[in-house]
The first five atom37 places (N, CA, C, CB, O) and aatype in JSON, in Angstrom:
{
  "aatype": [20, 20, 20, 20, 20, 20, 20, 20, 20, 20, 20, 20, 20, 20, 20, 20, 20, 20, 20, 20, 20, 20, 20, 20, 20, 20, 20, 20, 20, 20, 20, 20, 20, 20, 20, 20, 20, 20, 20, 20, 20, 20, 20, 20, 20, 20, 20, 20, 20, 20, 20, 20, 20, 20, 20, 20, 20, 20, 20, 20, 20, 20, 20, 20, 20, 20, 20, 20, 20, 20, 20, 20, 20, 20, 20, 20, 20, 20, 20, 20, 20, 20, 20, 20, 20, 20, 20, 20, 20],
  "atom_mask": [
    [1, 1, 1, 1, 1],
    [1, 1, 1, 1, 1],
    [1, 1, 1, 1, 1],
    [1, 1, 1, 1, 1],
    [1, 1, 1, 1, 1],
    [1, 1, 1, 1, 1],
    [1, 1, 1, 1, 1],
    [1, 1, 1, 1, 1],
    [1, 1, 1, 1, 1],
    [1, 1, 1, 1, 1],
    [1, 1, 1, 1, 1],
    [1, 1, 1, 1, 1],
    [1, 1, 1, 1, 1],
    [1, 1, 1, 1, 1],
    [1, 1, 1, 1, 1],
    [1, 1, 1, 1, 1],
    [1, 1, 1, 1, 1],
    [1, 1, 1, 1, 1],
    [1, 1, 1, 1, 1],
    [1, 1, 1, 1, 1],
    [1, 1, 1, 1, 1],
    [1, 1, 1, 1, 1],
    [1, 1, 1, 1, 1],
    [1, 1, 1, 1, 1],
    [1, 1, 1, 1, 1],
    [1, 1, 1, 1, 1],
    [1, 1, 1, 1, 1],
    [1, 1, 1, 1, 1],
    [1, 1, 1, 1, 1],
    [1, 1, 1, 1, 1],
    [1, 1, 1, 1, 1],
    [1, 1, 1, 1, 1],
    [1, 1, 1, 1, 1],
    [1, 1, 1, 1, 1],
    [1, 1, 1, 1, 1],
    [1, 1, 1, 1, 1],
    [1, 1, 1, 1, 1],
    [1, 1, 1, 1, 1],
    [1, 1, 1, 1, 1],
    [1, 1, 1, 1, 1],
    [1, 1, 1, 1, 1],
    [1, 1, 1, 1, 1],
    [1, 1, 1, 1, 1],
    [1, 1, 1, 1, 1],
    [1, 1, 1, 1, 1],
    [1, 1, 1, 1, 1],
    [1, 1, 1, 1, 1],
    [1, 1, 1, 1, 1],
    [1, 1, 1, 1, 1],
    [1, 1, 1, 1, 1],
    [1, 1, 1, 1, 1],
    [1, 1, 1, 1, 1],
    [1, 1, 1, 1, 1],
    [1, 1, 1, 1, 1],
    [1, 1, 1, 1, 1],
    [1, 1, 1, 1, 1],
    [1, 1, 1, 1, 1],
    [1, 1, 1, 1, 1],
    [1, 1, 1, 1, 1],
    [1, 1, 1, 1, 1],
    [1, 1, 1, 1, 1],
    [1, 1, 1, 1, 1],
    [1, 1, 1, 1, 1],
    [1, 1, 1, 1, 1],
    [1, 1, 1, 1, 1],
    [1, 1, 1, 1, 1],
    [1, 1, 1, 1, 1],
    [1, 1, 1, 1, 1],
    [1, 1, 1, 1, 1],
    [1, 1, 1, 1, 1],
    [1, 1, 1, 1, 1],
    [1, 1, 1, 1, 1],
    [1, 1, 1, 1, 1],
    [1, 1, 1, 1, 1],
    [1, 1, 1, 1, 1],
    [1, 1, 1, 1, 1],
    [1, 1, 1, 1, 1],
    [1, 1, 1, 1, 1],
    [1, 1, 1, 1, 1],
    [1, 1, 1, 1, 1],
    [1, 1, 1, 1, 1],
    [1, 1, 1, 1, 1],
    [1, 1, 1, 1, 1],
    [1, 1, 1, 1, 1],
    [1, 1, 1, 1, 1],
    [1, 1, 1, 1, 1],
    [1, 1, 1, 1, 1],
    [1, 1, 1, 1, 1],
    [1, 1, 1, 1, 1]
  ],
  "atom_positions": [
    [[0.85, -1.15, 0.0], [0.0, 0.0, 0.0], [0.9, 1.23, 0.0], [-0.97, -0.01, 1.21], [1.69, 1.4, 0.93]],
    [[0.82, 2.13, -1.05], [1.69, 3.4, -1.1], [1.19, 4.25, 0.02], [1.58, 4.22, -2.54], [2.17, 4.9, 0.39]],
    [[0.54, 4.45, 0.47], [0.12, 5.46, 1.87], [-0.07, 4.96, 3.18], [-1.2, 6.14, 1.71], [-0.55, 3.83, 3.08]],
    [[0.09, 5.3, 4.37], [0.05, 5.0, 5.12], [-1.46, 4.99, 6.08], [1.01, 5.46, 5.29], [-1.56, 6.06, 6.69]],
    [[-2.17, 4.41, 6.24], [-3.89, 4.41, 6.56], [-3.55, 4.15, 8.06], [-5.1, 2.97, 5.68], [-2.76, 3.38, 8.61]],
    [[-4.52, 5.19, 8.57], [-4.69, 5.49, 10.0], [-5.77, 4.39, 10.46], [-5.19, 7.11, 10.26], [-6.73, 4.07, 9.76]],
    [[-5.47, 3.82, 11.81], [-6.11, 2.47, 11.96], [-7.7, 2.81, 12.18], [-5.4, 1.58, 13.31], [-8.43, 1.93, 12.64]],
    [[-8.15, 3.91, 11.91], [-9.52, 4.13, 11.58], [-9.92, 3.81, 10.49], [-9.89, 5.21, 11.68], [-10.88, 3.06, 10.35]],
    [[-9.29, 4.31, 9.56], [-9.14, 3.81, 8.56], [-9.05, 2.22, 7.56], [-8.48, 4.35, 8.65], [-9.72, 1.95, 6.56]],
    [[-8.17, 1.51, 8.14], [-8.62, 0.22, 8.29], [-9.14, 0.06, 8.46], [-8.49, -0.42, 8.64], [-9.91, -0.13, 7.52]],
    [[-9.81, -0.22, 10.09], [-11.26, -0.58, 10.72], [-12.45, -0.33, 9.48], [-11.61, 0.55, 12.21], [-13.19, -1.14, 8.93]],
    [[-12.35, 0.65, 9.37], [-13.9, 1.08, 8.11], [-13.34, 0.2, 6.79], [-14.1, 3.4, 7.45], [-14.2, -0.59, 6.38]],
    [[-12.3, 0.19, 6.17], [-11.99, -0.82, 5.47], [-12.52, -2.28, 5.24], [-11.07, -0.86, 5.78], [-13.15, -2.84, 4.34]],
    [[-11.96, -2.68, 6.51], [-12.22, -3.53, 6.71], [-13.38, -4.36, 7.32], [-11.54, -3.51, 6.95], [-13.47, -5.54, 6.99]],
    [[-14.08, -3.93, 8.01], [-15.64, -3.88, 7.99], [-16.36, -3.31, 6.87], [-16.12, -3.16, 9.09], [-17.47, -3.7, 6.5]],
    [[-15.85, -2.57, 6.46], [-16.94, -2.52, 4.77], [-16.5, -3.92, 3.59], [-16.39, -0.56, 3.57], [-17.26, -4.17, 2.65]],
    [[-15.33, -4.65, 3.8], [-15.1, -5.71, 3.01], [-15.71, -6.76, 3.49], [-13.86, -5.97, 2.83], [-16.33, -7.6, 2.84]],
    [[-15.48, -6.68, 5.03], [-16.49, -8.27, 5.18], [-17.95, -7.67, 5.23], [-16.17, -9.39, 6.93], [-18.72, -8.64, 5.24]],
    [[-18.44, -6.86, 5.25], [-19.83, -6.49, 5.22], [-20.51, -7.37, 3.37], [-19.83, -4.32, 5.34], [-21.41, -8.09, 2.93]],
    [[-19.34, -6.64, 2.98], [-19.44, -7.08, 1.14], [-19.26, -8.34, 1.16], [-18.24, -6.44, -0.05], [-20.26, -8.93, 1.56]],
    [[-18.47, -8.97, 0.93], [-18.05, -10.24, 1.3], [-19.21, -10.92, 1.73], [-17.0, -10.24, 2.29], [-20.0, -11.4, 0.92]],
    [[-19.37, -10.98, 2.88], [-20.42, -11.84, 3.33], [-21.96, -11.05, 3.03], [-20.12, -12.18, 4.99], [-22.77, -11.19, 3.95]],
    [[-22.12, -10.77, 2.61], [-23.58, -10.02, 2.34], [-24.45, -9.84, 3.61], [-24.53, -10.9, 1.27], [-25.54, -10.34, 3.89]],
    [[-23.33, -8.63, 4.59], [-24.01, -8.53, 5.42], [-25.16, -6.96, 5.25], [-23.0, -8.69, 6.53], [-25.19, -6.11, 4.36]],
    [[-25.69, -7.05, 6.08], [-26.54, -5.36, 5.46], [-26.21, -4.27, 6.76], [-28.86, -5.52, 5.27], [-26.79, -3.2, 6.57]],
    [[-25.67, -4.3, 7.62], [-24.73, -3.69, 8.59], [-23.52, -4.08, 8.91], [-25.19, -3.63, 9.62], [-23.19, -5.26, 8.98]],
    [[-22.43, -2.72, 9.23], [-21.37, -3.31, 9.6], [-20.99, -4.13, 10.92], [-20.68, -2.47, 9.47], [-21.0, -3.83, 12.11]],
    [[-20.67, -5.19, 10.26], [-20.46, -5.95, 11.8], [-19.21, -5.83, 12.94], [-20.42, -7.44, 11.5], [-18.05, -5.5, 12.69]],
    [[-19.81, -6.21, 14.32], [-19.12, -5.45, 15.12], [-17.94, -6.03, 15.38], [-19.76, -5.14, 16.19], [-17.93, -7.13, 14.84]],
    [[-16.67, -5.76, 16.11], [-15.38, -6.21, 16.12], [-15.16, -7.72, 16.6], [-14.65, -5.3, 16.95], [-14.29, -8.54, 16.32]],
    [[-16.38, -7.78, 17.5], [-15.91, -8.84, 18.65], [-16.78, -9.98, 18.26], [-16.18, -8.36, 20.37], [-17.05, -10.82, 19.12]],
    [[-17.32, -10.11, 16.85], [-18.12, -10.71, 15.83], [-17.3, -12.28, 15.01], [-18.36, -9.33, 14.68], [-16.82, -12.29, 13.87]],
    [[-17.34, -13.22, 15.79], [-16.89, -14.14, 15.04], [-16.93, -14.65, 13.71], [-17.1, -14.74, 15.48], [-18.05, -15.05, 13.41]],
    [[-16.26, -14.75, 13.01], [-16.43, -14.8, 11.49], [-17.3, -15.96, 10.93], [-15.06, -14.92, 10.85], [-18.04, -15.78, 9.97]],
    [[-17.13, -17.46, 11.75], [-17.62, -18.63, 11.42], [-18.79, -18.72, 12.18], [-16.72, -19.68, 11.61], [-19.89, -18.88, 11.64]],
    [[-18.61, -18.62, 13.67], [-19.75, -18.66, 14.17], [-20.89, -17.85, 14.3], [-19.55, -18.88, 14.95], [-21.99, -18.39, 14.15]],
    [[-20.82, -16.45, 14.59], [-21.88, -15.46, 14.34], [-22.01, -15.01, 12.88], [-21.64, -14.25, 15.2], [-23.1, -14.65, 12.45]],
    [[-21.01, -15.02, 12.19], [-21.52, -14.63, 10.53], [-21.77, -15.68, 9.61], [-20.43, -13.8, 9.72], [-22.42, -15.54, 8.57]],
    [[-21.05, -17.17, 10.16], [-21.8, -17.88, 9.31], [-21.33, -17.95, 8.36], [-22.84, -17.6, 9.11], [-21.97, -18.18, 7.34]],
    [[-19.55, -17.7, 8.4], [-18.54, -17.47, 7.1], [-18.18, -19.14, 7.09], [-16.89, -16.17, 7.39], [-17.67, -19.84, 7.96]],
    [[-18.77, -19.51, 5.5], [-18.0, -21.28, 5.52], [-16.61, -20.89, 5.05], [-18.78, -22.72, 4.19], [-16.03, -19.82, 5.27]],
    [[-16.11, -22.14, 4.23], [-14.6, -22.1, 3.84], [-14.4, -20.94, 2.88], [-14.09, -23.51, 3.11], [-13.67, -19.96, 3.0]],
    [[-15.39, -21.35, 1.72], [-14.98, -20.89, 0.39], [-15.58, -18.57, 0.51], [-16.26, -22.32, -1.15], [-15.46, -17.64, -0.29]],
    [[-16.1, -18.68, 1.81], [-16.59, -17.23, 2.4], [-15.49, -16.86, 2.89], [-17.75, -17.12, 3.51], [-15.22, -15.67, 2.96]],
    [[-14.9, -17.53, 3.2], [-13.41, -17.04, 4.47], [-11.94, -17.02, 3.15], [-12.96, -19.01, 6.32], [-10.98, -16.26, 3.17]],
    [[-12.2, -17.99, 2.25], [-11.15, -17.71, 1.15], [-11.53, -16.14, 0.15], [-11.18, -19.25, 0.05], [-10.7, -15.35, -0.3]],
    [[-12.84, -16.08, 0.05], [-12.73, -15.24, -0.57], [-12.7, -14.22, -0.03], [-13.31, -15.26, -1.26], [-12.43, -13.38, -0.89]],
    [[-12.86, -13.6, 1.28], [-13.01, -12.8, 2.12], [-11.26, -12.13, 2.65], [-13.96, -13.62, 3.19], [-10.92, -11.02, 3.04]],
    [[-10.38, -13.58, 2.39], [-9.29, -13.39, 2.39], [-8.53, -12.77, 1.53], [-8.98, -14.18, 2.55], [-7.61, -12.01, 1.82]],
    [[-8.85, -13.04, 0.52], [-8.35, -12.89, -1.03], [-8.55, -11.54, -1.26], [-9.16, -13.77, -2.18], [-7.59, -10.92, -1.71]],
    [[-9.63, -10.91, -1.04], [-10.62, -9.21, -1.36], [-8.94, -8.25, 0.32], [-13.95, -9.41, -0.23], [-8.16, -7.29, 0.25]],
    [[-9.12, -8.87, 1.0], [-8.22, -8.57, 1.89], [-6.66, -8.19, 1.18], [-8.23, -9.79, 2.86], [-6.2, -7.12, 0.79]],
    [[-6.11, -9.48, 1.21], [-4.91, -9.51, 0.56], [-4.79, -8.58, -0.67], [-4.66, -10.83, 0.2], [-3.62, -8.36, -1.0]],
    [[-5.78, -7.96, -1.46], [-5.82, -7.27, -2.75], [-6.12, -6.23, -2.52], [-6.55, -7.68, -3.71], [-6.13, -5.5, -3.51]],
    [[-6.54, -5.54, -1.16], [-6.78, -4.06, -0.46], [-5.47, -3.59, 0.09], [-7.9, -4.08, 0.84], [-4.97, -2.49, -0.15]],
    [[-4.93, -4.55, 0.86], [-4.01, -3.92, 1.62], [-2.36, -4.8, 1.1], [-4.57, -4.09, 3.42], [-1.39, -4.77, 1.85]],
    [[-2.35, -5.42, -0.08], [-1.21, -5.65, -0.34], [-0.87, -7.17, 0.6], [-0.39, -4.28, -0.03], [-1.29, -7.56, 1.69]],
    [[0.2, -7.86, -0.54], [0.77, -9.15, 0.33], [-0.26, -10.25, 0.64], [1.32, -8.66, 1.8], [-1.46, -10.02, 0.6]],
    [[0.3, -11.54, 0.98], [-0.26, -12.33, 1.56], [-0.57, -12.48, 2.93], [0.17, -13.05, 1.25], [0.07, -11.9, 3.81]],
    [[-1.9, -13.51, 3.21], [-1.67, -13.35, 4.74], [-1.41, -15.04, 4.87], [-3.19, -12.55, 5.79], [-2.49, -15.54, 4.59]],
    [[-0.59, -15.94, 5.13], [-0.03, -16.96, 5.13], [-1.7, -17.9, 5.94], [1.68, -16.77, 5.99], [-2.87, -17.6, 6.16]],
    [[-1.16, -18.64, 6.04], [-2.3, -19.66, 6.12], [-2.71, -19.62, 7.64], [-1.81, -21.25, 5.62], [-3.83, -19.46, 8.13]],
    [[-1.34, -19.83, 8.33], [-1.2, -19.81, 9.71], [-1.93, -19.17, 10.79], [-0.21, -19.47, 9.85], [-2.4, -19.54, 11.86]],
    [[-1.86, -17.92, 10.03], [-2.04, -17.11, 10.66], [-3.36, -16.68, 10.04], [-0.98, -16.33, 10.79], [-3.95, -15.86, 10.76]],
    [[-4.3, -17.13, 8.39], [-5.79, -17.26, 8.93], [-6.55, -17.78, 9.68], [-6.34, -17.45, 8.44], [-7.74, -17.49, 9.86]],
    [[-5.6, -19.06, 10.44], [-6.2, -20.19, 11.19], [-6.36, -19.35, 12.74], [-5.08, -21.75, 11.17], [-7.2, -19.55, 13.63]],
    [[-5.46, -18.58, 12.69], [-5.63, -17.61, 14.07], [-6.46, -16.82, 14.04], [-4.63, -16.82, 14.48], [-6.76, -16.38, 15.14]],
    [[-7.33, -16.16, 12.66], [-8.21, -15.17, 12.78], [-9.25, -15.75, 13.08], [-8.36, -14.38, 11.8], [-9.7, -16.76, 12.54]],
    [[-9.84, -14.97, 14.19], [-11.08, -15.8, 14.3], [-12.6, -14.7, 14.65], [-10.73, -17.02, 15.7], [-13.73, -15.02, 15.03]],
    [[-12.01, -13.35, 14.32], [-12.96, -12.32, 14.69], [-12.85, -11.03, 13.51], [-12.57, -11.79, 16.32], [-11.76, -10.93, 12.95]],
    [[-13.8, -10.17, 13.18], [-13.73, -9.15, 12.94], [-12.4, -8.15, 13.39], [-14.81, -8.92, 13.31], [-11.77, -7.38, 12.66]],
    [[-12.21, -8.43, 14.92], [-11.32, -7.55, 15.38], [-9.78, -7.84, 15.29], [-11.68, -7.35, 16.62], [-8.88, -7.01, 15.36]],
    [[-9.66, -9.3, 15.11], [-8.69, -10.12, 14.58], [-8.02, -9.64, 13.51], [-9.17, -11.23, 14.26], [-6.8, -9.52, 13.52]],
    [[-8.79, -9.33, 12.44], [-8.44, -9.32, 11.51], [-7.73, -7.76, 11.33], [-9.46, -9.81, 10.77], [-6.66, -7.57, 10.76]],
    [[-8.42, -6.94, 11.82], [-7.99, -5.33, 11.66], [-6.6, -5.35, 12.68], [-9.46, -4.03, 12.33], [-5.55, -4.77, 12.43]],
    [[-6.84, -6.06, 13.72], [-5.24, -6.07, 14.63], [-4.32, -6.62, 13.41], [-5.13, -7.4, 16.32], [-3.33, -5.99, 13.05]],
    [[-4.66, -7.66, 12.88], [-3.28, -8.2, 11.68], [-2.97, -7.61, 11.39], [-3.16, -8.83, 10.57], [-1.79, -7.39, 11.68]],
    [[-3.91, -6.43, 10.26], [-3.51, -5.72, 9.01], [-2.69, -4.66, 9.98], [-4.9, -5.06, 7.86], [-1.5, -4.42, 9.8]],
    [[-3.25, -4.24, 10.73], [-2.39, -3.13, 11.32], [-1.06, -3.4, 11.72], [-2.97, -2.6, 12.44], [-0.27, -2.47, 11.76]],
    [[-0.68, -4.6, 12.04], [0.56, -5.02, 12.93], [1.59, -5.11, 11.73], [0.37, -6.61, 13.89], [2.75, -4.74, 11.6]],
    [[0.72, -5.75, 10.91], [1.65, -5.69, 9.53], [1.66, -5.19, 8.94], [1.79, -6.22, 8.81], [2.61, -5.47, 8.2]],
    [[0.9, -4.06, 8.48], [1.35, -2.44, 7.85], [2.34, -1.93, 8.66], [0.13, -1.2, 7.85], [3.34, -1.46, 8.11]],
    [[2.26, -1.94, 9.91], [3.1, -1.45, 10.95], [4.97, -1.88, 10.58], [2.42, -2.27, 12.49], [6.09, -1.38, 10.54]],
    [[4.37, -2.92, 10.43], [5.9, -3.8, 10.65], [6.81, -3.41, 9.06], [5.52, -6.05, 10.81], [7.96, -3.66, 8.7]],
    [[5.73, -2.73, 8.43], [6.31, -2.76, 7.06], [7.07, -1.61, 6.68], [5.3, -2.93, 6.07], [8.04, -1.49, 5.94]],
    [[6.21, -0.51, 7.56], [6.71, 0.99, 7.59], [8.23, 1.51, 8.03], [5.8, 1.65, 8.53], [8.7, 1.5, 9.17]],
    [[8.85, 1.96, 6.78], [10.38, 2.39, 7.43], [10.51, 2.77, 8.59], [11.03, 3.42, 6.88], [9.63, 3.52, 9.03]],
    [[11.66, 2.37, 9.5], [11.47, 3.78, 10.56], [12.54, 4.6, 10.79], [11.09, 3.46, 12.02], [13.69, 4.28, 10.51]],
    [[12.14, 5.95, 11.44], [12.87, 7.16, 10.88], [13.32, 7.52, 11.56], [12.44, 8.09, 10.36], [14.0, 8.53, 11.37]]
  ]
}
């Protein structure tokens, strides 16, 4: 990602992708399990991954989708690893 997105920013990101993604009709809340309260099967969670990986750049290894297991999960990743990516000065 050429700019640097303020983790508000994400957050709305990223709740507007799984909103899309899963055809939800509100944004769902952080502490919102992906499988169990949304009801995300496999091929929902691959593609949900994929729309991810193509917003914010890079892969997210397998491992570590097996660790996501929330809405809020997921925005801590992206952030830790935008984070980790950013020169420092």
């Amino acid at each position: 990602m050429s700019q640097m997105l303020s983790p508000q920013e994400i957050s709305e990101r990223v709740t507007s992708i799984v909103s899309e993604v899963l055809s939800l009709d509100d944004p769902p809340g952080l502490d919102l399990d992906l499988r169990k309260d949304l009801n995300a099967d496999s091929l929902d969670l691959l593609t949900l991954f994929m729309t991810l990986e193509d917003e914010f750049g890079g892969s997210i290894p397998e491992d570590e989708v097996e660790s996501i297991s929330t809405v809020g999960d997921i925005i801590d990743y992206i952030n830790g690893r935008l984070a980790a990516e950013q020169p420092e000065s």
